[in-house]
C-alpha atoms as an extended CHARMM CRD file, in Angstrom:
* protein
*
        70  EXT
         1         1  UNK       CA             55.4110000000        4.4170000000       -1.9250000000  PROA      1               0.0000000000
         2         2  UNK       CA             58.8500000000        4.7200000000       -0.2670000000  PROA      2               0.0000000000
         3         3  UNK       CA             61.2250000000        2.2390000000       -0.5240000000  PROA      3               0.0000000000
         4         4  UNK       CA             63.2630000000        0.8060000000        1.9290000000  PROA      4               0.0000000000
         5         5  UNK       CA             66.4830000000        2.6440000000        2.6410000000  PROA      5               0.0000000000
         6         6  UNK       CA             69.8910000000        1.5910000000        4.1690000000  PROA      6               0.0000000000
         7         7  UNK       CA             70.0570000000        2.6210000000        8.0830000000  PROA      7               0.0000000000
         8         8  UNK       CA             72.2710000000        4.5270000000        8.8130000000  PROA      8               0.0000000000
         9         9  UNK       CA             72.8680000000        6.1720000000        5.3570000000  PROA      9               0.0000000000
        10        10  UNK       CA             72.6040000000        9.9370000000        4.9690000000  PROA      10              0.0000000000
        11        11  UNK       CA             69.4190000000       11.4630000000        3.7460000000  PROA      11              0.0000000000
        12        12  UNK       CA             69.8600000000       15.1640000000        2.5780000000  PROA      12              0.0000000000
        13        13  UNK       CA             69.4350000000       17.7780000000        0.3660000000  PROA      13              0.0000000000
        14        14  UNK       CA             66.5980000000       17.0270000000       -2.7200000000  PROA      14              0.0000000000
        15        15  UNK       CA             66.4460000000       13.1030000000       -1.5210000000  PROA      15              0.0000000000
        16        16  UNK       CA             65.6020000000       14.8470000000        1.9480000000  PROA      16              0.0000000000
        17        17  UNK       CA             62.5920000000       16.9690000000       -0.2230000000  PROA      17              0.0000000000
        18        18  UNK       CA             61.3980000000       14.2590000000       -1.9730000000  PROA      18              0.0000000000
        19        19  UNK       CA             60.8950000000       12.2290000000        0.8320000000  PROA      19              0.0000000000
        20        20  UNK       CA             59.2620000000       14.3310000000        3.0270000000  PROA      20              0.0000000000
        21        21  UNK       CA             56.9140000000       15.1640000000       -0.1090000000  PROA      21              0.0000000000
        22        22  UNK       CA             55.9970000000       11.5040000000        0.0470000000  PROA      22              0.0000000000
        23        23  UNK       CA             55.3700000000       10.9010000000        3.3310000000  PROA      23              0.0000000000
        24        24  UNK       CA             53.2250000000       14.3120000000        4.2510000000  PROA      24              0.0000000000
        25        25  UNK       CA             50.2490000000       13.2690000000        2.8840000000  PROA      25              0.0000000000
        26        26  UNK       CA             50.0900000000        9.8200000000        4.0740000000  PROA      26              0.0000000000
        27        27  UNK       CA             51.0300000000       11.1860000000        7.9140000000  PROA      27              0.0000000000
        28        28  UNK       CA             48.0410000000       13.8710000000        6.9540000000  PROA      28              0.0000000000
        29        29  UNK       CA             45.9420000000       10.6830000000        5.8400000000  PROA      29              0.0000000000
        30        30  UNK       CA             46.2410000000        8.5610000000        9.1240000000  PROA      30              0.0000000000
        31        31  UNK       CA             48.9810000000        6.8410000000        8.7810000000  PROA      31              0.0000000000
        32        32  UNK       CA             51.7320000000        7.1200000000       11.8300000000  PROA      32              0.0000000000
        33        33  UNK       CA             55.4390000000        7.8210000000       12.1860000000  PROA      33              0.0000000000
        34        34  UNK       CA             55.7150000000        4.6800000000       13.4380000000  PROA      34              0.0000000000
        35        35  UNK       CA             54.0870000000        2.7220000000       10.4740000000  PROA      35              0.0000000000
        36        36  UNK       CA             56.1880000000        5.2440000000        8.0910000000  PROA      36              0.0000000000
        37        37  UNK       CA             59.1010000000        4.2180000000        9.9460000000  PROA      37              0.0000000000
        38        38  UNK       CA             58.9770000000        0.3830000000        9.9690000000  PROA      38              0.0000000000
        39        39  UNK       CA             58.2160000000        0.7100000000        5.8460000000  PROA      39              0.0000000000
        40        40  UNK       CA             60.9510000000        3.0030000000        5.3790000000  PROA      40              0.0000000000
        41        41  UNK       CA             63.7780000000        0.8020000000        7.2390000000  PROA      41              0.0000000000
        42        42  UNK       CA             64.8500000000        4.2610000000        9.2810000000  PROA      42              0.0000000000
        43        43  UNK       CA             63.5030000000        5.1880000000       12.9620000000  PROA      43              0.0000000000
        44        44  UNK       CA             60.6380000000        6.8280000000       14.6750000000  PROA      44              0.0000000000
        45        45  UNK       CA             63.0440000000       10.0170000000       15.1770000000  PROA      45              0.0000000000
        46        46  UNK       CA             64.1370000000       10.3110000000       11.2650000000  PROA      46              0.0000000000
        47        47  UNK       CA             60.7980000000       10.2880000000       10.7980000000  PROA      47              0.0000000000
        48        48  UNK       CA             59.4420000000       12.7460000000       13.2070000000  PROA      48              0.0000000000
        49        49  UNK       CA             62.2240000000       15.4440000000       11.8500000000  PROA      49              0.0000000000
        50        50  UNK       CA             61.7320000000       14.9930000000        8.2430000000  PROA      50              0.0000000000
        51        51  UNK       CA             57.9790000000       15.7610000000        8.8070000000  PROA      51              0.0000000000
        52        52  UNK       CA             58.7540000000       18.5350000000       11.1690000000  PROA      52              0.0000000000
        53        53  UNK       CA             61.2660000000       20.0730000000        9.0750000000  PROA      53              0.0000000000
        54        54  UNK       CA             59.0520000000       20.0020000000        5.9900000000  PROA      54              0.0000000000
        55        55  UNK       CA             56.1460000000       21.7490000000        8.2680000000  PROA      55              0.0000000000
        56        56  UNK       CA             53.8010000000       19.0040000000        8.5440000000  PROA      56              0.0000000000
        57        57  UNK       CA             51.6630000000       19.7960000000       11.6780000000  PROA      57              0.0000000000
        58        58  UNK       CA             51.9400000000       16.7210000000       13.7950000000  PROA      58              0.0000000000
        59        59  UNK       CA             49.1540000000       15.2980000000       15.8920000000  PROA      59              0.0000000000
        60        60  UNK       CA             49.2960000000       14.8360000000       19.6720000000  PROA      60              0.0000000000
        61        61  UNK       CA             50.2040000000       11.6310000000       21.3350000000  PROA      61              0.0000000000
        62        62  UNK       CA             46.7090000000       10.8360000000       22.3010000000  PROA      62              0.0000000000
        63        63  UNK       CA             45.6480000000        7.7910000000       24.6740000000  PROA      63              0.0000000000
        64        64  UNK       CA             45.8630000000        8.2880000000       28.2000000000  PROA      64              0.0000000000
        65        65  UNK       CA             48.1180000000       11.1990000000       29.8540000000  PROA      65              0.0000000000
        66        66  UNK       CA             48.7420000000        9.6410000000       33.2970000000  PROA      66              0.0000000000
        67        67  UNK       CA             47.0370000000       12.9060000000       34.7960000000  PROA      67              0.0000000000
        68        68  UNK       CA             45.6220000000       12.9130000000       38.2800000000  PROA      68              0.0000000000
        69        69  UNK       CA             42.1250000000       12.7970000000       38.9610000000  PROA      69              0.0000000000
        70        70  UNK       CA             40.7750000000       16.2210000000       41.0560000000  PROA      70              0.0000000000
């Protein structure tokens, strides 16, 4: 389970690894950035580049796409 870090505190190098380790599966599981975020005391964005940089495939936004009707 990830603990709650400091914002604003610098996440890199094998802290950066072991993080990412933790939270792919539960992003592959269901569970959104935004959920990961709010547990993890850091934002949507840290979030959503720690997955990407670790190669998580990330799912679309979903809901409605505010497309016009033909």
């Amino acid at each position: 389970m990830a603990r709650t870090m400091s914002r604003g505190t610098r996440v890199t190098g094998a802290e950066r690894t072991r993080l990412a380790a933790e939270l792919a599966p539960r992003y592959a599981a269901g569970e959104s950035i935004r959920d990961l975020a709010a547990e993890t005391g850091r934002s949507y964005g840290f979030i959503y580049n720690v997955l990407k940089e670790a190669g998580v495939p990330l799912r679309g936004r979903g809901g409605n796409t505010r497309r016009k009707k033909d």
